[in-house]
C-alpha positions in Angstrom: -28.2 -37.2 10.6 -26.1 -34.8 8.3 -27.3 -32.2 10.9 -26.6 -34.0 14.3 -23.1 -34.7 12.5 -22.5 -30.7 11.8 -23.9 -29.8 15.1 -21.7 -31.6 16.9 -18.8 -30.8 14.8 -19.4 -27.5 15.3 -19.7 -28.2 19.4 -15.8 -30.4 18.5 -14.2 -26.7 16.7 -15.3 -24.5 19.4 -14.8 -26.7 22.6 -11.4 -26.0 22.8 -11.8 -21.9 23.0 -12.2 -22.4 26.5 -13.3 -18.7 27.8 -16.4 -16.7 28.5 -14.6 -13.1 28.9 -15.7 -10.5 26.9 -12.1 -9.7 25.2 -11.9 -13.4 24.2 -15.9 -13.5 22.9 -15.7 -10.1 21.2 -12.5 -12.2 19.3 -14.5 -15.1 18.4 -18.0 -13.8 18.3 -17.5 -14.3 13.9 -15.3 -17.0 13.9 -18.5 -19.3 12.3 -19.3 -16.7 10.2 -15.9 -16.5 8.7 -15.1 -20.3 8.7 -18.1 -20.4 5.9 -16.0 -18.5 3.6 -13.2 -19.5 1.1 -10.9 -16.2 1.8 -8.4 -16.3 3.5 -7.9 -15.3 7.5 -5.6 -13.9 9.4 -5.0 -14.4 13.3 -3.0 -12.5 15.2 -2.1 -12.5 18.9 1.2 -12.5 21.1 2.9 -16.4 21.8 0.9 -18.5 23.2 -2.8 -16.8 22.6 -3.8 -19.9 20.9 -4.1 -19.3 17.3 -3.4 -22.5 16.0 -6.6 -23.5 17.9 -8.2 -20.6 16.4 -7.2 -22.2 13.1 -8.1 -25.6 13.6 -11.7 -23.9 14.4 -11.9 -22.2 11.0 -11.1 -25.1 9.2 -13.8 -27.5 11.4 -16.4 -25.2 11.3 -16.2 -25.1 7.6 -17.2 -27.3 4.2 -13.7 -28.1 4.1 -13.6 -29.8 7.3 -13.5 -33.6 6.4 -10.4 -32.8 4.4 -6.7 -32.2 5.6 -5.7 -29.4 8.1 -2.1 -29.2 7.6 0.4 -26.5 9.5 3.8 -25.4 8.8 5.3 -23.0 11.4 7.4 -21.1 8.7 10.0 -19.8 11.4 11.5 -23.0 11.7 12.6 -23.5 8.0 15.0 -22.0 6.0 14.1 -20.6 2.2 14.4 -23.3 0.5 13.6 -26.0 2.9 9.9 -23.7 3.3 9.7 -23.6 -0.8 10.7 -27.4 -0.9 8.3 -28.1 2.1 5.1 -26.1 0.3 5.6 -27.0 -3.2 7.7 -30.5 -3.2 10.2 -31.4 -5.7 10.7 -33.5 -9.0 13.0 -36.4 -9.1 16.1 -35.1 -10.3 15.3 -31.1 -9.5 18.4 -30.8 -7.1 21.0 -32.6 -5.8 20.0 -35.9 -3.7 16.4 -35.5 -4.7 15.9 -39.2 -5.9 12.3 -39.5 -6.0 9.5 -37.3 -6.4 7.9 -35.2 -3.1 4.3 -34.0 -2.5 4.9 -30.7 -0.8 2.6 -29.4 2.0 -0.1 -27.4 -0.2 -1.0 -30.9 -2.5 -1.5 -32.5 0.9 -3.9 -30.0 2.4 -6.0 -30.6 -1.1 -9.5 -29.4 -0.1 -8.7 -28.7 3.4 -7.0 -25.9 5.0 -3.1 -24.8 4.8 -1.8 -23.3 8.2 1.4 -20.9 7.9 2.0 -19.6 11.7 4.9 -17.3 12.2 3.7 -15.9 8.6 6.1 -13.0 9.3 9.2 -14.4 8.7 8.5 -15.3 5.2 11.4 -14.7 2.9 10.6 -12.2 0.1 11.1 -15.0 -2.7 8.3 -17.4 -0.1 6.0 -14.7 0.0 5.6 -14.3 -4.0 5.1 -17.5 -3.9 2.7 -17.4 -1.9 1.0 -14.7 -3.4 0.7 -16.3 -6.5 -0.9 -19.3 -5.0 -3.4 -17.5 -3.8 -4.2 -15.5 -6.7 -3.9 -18.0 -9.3 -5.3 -20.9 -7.0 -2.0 -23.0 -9.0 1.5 -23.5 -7.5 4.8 -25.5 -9.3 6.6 -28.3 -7.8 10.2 -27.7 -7.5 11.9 -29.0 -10.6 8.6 -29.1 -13.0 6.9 -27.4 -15.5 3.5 -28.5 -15.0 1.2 -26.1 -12.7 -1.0 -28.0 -9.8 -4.5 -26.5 -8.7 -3.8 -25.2 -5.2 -7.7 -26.0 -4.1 -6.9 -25.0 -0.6 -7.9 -22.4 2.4 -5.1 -20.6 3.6 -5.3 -19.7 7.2 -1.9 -17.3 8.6 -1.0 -16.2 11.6 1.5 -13.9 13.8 2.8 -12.5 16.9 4.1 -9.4 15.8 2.7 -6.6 13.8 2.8 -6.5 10.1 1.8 -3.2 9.5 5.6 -2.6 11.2 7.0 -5.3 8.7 5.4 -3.8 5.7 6.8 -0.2 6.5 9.8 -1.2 6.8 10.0 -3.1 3.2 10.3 -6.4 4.8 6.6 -7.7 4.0 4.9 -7.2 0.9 1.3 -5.0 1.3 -0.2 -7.0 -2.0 0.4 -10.1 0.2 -1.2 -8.5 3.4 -4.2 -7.0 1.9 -4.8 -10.4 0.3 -4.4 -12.4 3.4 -6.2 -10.1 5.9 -9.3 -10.7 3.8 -10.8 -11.6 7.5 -8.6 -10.9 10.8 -9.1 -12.6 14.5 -7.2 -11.3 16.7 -6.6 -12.7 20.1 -6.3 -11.2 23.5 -3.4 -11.6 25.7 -4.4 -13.6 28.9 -3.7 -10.5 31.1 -6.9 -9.0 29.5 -8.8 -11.8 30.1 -8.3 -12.6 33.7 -12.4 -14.1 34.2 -10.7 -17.1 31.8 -7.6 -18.3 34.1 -9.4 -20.2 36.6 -11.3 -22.1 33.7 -8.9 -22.9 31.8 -6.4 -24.2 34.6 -9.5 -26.5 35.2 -9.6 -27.3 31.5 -6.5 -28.1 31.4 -6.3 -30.5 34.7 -8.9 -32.7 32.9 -6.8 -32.6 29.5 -3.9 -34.0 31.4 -5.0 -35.6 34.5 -4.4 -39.4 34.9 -7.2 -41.4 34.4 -7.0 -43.2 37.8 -6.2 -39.9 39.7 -8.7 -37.2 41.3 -6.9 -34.0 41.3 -7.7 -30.4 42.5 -6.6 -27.0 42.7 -6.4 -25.8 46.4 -7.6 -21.7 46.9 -4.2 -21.1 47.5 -3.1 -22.1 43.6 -5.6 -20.2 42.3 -4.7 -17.3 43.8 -1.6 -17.8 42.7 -2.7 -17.9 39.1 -4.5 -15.1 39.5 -1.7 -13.2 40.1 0.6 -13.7 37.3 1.1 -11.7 34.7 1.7 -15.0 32.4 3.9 -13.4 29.5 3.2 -16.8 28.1 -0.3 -16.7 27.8 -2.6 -19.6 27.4 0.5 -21.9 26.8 2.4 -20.9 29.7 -0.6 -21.5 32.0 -1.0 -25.3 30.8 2.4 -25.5 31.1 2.0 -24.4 35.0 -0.9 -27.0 35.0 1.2 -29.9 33.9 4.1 -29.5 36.4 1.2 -29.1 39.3 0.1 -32.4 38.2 3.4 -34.1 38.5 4.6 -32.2 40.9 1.7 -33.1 43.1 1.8 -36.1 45.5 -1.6 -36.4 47.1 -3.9 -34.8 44.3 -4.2 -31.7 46.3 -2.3 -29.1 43.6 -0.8 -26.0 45.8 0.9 -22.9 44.6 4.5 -24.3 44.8 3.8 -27.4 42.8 3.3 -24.8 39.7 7.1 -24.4 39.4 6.4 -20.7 38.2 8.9 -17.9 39.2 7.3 -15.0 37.6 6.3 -11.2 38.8 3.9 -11.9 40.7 1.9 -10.1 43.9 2.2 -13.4 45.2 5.2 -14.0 46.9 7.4 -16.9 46.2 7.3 -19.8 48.2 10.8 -20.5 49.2 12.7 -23.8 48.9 12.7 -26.1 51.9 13.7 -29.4 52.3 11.6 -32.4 54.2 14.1 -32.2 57.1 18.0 -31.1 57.5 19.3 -34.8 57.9 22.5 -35.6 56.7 24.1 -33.3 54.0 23.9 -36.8 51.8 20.4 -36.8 51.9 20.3 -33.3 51.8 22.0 -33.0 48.6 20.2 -36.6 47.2 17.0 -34.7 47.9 18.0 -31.4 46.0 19.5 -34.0 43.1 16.0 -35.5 43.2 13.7 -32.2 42.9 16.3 -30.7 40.4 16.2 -34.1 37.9 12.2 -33.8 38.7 11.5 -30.3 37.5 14.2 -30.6 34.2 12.2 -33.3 33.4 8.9 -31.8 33.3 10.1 -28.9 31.7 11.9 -30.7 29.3 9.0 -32.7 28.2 6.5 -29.3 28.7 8.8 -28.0 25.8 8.7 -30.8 23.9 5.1 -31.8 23.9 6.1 -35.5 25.1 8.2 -36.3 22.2 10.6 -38.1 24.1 13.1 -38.6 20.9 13.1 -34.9 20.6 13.7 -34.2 24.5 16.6 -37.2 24.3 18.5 -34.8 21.6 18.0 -31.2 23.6 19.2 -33.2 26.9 22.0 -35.2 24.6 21.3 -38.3 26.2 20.4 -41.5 25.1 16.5 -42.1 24.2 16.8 -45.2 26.4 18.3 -43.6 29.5 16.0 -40.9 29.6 13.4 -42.9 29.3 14.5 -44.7 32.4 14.8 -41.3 34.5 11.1 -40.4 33.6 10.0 -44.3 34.8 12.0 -43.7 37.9 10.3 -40.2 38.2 6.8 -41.5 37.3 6.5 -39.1 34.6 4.1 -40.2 31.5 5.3 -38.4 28.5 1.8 -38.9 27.0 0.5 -36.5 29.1 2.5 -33.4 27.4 1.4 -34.5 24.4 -0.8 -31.5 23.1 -4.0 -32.1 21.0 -5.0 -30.4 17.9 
């Protein structure tokens, strides 16, 4: 039984690396290999690549699997909101702290602690950091007692930090020790055998239940044709507005909503029929509120909340434009 349950564990880490291009394989080809160890790993690749996924395989794949996988995209904190968010505070150790906080490494305890956007760690962060990983201990904020830091730590980056660390701005001690083991990811441009699959990959993720869908020759011609500077994100992203945009399951090139460089050329706008200029101008009001809304929730992974504070409108009335749209926000939401 303990095997059936690895094996299929193992089928669970790796079914999400949708691709059978050699760029992509040659990237994963030791990814069980170094999910066994305890050192830590490195990922790089440009936005979108997929390296949180690449993480999430590491850490299933390995003994430390059954415990926490917990990411913090450190771009998106300041110093000492990362420091509070890794290490957690004492009651007491600053002003309005009035009760005692676990920080992010005591709650990835035995499991595996994601950092993406590792280079834009502040100098004080990545000491920290360093220490963690060389001690295996870290401090809460506030205390004097040291914590075991019995964690993985998994890292990755879009940009080059062989750049960062000759210009000062990252510490080599910290990169040696975290490049221990290195993945890096292709760009989907070098892996055009993959496109097709993974639009397909992504239509089952997010297709309704009760709805058949499919993508007609001429969509995936047009996919083939992009040069997707977003990569593997930007192409689910093209998926999802093809499945709302869609009326009669059949998804065509325009319903993609993509306006990229492309040998393809754009399909140009065109209303249902000239009519009055009311209708007219209700119909472009219609397709405009349509494709914000897609995007909208696209960008904000079906959060709705979130979405209600970039469009700063009420939580309730945009909830009532995506009814009146027929747009499910659970089908942006993305899954580990």
């Amino acid at each position: 039984m303990e095997n059936l349950v690895k094996h299929l564990r193992d089928h669970h880490a790796l079914a999400k690396l949708v691709g059978e291009s050699p760029a992509f394989l040659k990237a994963i080809d030791r990814l069980p290999l170094i999910a066994k160890t305890e050192s830590p790993v490195l990922i790089t690749g440009e936005t979108g690549t997929g390296k949180e996924l690449a993480a999430r395989a590491v850490h299933y794949l390995s003994p430390r699997a059954p415990f926490p996988f917990v990411a913090v995209n450190c771009g998106s904190l300041t110093e000492t909101l990362l420091e509070d968010e890794l290490f957690g505070h004492e009651r007491g150790a600053f002003t309005n702290a009035d009760r005692h906080r676990r920080g992010l490494i005591a709650e990835a305890v035995r499991g595996t602690l994601f950092l993406d956007e590792i280079d834009s760690l502040p100098p004080k962060a990545q000491s920290d950091l360093l220490r963690v990983i060389q001690e295996k201990t870290f401090r809460a904020i506030g205390s004097s007692q040291q914590q075991e830091a019995d964690v993985r730590i998994v890292v990755a980056t879009n940009r080059p930090l062989e750049q960062q660390m000759a210009a000062g701005s990252f510490r080599p001690d910290l990169y040696y020790r975290l490049a221990v083991f290195s993945i890096q990811l292709p760009p989907l441009r070098d892996r055009a055998e993959d496109i097709i699959p993974l639009a397909k990959h992504f239509l089952r993720k997010h297709m309704p239940s009760d709805r058949t869908m499919v993508l007609t020759d001429q969509a995936c011609s047009w996919l083939e044709s992009c040069k997707w500077p977003g990569n593997v994100r930007e192409l689910e992203n093209a998926i999802i507005r093809g499945i709302h945009y869609s009326e009669d399951g059949r998804i065509d090139a325009e319903d993609l909503g993509l306006a990229l460089d492309t040998d393809v050329p754009s399909p140009p706008f065109t209303l249902s029929s000239a009519g009055s200029l009311r209708t007219a101008k209700k119909q472009v009001v219609e397709m405009f509120e349509r494709e914000y809304l897609i995007r909208l929730m696209s960008e904000h992974h079906g959060n709705v909340s979130q979405a209600a504070g970039a469009a700063k409108k009420e939580r309730r009335d945009l909830g009532k434009l995506l009814k009146r749209h027929r747009i499910d926000p659970e089908s942006f939401r993305l899954s580990g």
